[in-house]
C-alpha positions as CSV (number, residue, x, y, z in Angstrom):
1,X,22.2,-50.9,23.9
2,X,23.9,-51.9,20.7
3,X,26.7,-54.3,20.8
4,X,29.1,-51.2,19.5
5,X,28.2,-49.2,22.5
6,X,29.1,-52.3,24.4
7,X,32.2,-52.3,23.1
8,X,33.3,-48.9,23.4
9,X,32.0,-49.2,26.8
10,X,34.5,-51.9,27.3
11,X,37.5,-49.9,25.8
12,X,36.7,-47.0,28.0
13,X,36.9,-49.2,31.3
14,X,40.1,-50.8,30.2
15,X,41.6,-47.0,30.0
16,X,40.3,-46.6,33.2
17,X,42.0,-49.4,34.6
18,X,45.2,-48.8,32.7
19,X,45.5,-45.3,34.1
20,X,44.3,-46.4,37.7
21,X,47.0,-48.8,37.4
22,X,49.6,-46.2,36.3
23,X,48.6,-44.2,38.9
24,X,49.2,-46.6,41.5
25,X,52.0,-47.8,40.1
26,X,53.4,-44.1,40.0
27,X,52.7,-43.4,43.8
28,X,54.7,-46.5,44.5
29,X,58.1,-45.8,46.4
30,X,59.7,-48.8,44.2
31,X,59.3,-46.6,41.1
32,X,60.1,-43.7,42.1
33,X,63.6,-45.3,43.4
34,X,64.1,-46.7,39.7
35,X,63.2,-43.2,38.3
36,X,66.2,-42.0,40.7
37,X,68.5,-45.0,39.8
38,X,68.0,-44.0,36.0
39,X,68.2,-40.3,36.3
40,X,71.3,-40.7,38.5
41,X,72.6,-43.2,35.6
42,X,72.4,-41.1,32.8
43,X,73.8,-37.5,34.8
44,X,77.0,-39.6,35.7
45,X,77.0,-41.4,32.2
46,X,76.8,-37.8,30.6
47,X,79.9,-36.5,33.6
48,X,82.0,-40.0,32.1
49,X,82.0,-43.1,29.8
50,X,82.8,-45.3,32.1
51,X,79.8,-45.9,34.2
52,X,77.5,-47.2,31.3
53,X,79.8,-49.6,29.9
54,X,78.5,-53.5,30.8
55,X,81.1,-54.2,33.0
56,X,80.8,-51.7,35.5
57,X,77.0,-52.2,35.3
58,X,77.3,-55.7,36.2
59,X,79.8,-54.7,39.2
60,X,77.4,-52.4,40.4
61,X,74.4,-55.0,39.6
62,X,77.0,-57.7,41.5
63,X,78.0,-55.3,44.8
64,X,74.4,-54.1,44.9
65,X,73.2,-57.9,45.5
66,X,75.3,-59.1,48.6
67,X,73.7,-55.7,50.3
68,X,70.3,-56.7,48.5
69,X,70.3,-60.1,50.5
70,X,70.5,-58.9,53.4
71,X,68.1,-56.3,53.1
72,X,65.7,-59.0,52.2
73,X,66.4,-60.5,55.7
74,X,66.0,-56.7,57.0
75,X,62.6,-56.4,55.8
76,X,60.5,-58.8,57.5
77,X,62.4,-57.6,61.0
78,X,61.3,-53.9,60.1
79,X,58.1,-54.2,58.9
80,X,57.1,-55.7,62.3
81,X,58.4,-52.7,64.2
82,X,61.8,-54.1,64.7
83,X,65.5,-53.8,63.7
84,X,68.4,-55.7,63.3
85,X,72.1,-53.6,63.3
86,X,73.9,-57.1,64.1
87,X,73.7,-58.4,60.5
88,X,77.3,-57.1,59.7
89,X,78.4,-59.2,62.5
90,X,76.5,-62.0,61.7
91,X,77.6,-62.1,58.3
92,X,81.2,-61.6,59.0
93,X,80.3,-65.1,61.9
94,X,79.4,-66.8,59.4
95,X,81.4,-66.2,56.2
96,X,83.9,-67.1,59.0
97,X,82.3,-70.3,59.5
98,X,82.1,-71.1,55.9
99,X,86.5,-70.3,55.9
100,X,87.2,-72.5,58.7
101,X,85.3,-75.3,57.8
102,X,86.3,-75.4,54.1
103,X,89.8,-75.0,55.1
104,X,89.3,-77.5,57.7
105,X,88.8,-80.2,54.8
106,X,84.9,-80.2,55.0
107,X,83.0,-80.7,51.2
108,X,81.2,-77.9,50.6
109,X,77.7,-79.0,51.4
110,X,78.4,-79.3,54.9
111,X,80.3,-76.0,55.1
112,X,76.9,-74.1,53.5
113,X,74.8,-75.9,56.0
114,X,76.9,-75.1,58.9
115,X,77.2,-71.2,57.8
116,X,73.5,-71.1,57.2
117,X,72.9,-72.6,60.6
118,X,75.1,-70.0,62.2
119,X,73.1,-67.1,60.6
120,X,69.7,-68.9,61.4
121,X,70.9,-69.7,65.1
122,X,72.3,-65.9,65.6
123,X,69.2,-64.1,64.4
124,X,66.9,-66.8,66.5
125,X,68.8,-65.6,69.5
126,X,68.5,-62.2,68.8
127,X,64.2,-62.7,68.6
128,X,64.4,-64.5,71.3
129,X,66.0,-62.2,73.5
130,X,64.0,-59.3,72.1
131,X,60.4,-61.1,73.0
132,X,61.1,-62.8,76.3
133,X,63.6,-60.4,78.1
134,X,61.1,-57.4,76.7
135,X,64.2,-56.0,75.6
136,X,64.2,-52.8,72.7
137,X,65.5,-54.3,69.3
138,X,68.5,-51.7,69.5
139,X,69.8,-52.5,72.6
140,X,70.0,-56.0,71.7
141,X,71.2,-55.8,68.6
142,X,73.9,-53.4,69.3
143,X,75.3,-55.9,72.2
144,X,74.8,-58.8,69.2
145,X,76.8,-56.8,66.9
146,X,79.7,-56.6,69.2
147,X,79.3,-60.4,70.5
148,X,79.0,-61.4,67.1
149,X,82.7,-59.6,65.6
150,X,83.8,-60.6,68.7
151,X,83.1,-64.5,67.6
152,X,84.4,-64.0,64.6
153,X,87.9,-63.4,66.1
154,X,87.7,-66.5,68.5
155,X,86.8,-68.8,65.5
156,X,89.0,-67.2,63.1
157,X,91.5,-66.9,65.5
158,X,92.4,-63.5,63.7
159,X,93.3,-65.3,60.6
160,X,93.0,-64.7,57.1
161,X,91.2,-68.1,54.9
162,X,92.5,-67.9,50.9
163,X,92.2,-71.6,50.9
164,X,88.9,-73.5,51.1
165,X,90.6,-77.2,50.9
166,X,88.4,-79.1,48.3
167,X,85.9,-76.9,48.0
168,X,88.2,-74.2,46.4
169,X,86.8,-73.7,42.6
170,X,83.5,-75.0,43.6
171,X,83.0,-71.8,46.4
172,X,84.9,-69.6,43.7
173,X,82.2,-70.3,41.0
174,X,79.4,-69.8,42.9
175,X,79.9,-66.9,44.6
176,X,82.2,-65.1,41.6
177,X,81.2,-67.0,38.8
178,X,78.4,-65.8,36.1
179,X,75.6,-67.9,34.3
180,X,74.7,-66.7,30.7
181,X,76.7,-63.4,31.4
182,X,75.4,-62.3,34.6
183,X,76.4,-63.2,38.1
184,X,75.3,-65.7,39.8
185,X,74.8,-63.9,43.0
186,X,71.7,-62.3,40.9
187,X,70.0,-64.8,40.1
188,X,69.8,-65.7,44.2
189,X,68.8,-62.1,44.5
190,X,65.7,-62.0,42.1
191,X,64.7,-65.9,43.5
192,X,65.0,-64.5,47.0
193,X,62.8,-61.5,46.0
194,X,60.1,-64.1,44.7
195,X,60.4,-65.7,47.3
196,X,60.0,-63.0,50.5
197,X,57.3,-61.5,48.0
198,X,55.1,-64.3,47.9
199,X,56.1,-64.9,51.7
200,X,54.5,-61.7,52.4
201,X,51.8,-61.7,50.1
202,X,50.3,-64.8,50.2
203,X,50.9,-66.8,53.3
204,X,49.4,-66.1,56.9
205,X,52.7,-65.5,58.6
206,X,53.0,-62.7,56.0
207,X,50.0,-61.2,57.0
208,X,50.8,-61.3,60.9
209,X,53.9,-59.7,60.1
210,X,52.4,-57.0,58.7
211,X,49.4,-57.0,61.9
212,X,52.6,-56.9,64.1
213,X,53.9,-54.0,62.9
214,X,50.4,-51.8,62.3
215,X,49.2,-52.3,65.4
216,X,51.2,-55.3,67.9
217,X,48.7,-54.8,70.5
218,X,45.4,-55.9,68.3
219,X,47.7,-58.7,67.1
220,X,48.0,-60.2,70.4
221,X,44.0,-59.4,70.9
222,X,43.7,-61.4,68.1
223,X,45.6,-64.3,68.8
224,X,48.4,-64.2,67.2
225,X,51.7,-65.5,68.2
226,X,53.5,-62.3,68.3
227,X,56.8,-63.2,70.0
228,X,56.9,-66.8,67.6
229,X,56.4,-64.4,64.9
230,X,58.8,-62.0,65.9
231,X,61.7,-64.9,66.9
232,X,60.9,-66.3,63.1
233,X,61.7,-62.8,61.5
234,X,64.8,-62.2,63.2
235,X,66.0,-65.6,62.1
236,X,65.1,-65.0,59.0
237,X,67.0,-62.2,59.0
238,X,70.1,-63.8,60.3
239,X,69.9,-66.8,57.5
240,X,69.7,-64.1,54.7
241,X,73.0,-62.6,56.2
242,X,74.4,-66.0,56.0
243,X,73.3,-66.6,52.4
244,X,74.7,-63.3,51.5
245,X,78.0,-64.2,53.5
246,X,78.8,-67.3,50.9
247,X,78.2,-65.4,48.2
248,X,80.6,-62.7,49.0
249,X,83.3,-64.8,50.4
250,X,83.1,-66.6,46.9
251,X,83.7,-63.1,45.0
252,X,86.4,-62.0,48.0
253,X,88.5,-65.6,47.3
254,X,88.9,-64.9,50.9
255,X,87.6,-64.7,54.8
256,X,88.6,-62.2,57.2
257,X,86.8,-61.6,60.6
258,X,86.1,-57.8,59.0
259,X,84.4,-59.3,56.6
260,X,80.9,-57.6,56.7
261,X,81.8,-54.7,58.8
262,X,79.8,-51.6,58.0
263,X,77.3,-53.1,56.0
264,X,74.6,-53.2,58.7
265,X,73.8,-49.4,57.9
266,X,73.8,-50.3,54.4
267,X,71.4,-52.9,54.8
268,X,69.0,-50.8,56.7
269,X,69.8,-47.7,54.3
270,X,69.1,-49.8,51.2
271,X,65.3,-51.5,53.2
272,X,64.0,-47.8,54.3
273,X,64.7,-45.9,50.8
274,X,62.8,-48.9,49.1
275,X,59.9,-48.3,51.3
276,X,59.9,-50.1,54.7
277,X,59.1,-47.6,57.4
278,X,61.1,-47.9,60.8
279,X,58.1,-47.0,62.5
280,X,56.6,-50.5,61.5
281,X,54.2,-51.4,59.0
282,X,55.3,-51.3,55.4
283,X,57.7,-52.5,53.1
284,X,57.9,-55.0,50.0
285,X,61.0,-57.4,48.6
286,X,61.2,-55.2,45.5
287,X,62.0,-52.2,47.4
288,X,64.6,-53.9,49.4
289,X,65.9,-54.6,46.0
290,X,66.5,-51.5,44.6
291,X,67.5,-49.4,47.6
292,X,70.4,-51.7,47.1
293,X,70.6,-51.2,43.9
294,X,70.6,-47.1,44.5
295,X,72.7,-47.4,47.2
296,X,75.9,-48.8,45.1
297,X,74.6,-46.7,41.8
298,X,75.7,-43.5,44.1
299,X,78.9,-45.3,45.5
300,X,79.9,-45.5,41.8
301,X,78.5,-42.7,41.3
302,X,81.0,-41.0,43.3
303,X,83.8,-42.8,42.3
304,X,83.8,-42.3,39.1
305,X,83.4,-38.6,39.3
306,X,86.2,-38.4,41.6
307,X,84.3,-37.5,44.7
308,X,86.0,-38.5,47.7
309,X,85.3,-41.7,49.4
310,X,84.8,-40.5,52.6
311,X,81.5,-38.9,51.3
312,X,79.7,-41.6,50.6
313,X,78.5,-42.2,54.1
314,X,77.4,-38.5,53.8
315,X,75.1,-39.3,50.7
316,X,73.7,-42.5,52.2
317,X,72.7,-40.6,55.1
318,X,71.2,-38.1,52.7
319,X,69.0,-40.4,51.2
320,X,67.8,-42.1,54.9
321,X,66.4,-38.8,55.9
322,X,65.2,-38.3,52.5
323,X,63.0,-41.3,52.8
324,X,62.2,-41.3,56.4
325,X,60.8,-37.9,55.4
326,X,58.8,-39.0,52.2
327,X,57.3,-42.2,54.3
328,X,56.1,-39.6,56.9
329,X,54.4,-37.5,54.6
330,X,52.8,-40.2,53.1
331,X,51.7,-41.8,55.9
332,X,50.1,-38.0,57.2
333,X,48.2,-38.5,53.8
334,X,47.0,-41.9,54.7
């Protein structure tokens, strides 16, 4: 074989792999959400002006991210055949936690340390109750989500925070403020997406969250600590509704015990249209991401054609069913 055959040999197998890897990439559910987020871009940008100009993209890009958080927390929890509808609650505890300690004098360290703790406490609790009371995820979460709002008015004592005592500008900076022209809220949205993604990818309690969810029976035949595992998403969880929660009360400038209500079906909305299957099994950081991402494109969306707001629950609900139904077809294919 002469050294040219060699070497279109080589360029033919490097087509190969490029279209392989198209492919692939194609079949993906992340890319077929961006191809909606694009699509869905340019029919509203073509309805009005409004929605491509760089400030709303960077509100849409800015909302999209305090959802995206939390759907990052949501993943892990429904991969392994869980769910978590207290994470509006537990958000709304702990931006809560974050007002009264600020206001109460405290330097802002210790209030992010004690809101974190909150979030990572709550979802703990939740996991635990889950794996040792043998207790469906729904139930428990349900009575969380009321417990939880229910907190928030004892430690708020149905007040409204506007003042964070020292901390003021700092909190105000970090949770409004923007870096180089884009807020800083996404830059702890794309490190949190590294993060979960390597999490998943390349560690072992990655894998058994995946084993979990496949099949939870085999996992325990193989020794793995199912219910550790299972306690360790769900705090997860809760901690990523905390780190969501400074953020937002940062843009707000302000802390009410609503604060966070509602967003639990967003959360799970924005996990299952990037990919994660309720059933148990699947799902990535990136599509946590850009559900998100969709979700608030079609809030705008709406708004700016003058679609009324009480609709938007009906589009959302839309999409769910749309991607519940895609996963299912896919998985028949599998």
């Amino acid at each position: 074989m002469s050294q040219q055959d060699v070497s279109d040999m080589n360029v033919d197998l490097l087509k190969r792999h490029d279209r392989s890897l198209l492919r692939r990439l194609m079949l993906t559910q992340e890319m077929w959400i961006a191809i909606a987020i694009v699509v869905l871009g340019l029919a509203v940008s073509m309805i009005s002006g409004k929605f491509a100009t760089s400030g709303n993209l960077m509100n849409v890009l800015q909302n999209a991210c305090f959802i995206g958080l939390m759907a990052l927390g949501m993943t892990p929890v429904l991969i392994s055949g869980g769910i978590d509808i207290s994470v509006g609650s537990i958000l709304g505890l702990s931006g809560v936690t974050l007002g009264v300690l600020l206001n109460a004098g405290a330097p802002l360290p210790l209030g992010i340390a004690g809101t974190l703790a909150v979030g990572l406490v709550f979802g703990g609790l939740n996991g635990a109750v889950i794996t040792l009371a043998k207790l469906p995820p729904f139930i428990v979460t349900l009575a969380t989500l009321s417990i939880g709002r229910s907190l928030a008015l004892v430690v708020s004592d149905n007040q409204v925070f506007y003042e964070f005592g020292t901390a003021t500008e700092s909190i105000l900076a970090l949770g409004g403020g923007y870096t180089l022209g884009v807020p800083n809220v996404v830059y702890a949205l794309v490190a949190f997406v590294i993060v979960l993604h390597c999490l998943l990818t390349m560690t072992r309690w990655g894998r058994y969250i995946f084993a979990i969810g496949g099949n939870e029976s085999a996992a325990r035949l193989a020794g793995i600590s199912v219910d550790a595992i299972k306690i360790s998403a769900y705090a997860f969880s809760g901690l990523m509704a905390a780190i969501s929660a400074i953020f937002l009360v940062g843009w707000l400038g302000a802390v009410t015990n609503a604060i966070g209500t509602g967003y639990e079906l967003q959360t799970i909305a924005s996990t299952v249209i990037g990919g994660a299957s309720l059933t148990g099994g699947f799902g990535t950081a990136l599509g946590a991401a850009i559900g998100s991402i969709l979700i608030e494109v079609i809030r705008n969306a709406l708004l700016i054609a003058g679609v009324n707001p009480f609709w938007q629950g009906t589009f959302v609900g839309g999409f769910i069913l749309a991607a519940v139904l895609l996963e299912r077809i896919r998985s028949l294919r599998r």
